[in-house]
N, C-alpha and C positions, 0 to 999 in steps of 0.2 A: 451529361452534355458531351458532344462530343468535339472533338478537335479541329478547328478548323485551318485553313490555310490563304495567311491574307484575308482574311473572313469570305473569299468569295465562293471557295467551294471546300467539299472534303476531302481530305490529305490521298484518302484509298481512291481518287480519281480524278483524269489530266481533260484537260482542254485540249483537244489535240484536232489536224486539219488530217485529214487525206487527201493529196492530188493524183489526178487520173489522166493521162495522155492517149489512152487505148493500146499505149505498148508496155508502160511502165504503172504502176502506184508506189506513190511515197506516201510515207507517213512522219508528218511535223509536229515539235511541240512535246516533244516529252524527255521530263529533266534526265533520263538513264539514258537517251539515245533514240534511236530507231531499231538498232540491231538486236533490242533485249525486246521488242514489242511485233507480235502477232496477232493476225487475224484469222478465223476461221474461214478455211475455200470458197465457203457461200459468199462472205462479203467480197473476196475478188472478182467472182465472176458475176454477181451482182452490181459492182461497183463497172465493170467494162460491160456487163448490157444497159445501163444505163447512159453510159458515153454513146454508144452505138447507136443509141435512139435518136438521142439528141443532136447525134452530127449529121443524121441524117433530114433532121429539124431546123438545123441551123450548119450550113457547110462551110463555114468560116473558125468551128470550132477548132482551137486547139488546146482545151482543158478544161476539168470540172475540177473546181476547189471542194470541200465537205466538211464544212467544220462539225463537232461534237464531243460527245464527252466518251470519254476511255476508261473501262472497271477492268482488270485485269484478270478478279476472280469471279467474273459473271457469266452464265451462260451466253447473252448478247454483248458482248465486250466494246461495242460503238454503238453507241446511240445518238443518230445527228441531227443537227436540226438546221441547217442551213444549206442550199445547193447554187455555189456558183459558177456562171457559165463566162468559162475563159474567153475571148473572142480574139486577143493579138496583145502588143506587148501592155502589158499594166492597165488594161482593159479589160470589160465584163460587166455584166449584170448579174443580182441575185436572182431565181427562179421565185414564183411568189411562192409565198405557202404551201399552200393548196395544193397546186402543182408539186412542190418538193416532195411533200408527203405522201400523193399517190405516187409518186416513183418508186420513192421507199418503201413502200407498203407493197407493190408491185411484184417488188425484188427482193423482200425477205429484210431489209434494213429496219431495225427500229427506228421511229421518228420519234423527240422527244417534246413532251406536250407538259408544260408544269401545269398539276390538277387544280 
């Protein structure tokens, strides 16, 4: 059995968001920090061609949120499953599904799908 944490998920991985302004990415949500947690190149530049799409979809964008899950010792170290579209202050919508997922899929992001 293994350990769990809060029963909601396993202790070796965080709930974590990524935010995307097309100048910066941050990354939220994890109990060591942000300074101790990276990502592979592909998801940066993955993460800012998909802003670049979108802003050009919607020209009021000023931010994608990203939530998912973070394994530290996996070859795809984010796997998300949610994409939201910042529009102005503490406004937005989430992107459907569908949509989210072929972005990700697009861009090399895993999308996570419970079997």
């Amino acid at each position: 059995m293994k350990k769990e944490n809060s029963f909601l998920h396993p202790l070796y991985e965080e709930h974590a968001t990524l935010y995307c302004d097309n100048l910066t990415l941050h990354l939220d949500g994890f109990c060591s920090g942000p300074d101790f947690v990276s990502l592979p190149p592909l998801y940066e530049s993955s993460l800012f061609a998909i802003y670049s799409l979108l802003e050009r979809m919607l020209p009021g964008l000023q931010g994608i949120s990203i939530m998912g899950i973070y394994r530290e010792d996996e070859s795809a170290p984010f796997i998300a499953w949610d994409l939201m579209l910042l529009t102005g202050e503490d406004e937005g919508f989430f992107l459907p599904m569908e949509s989210a997922a072929s972005l990700f899929a697009q861009n090399g992001i895993p999308y996570y799908r419970r079997p």
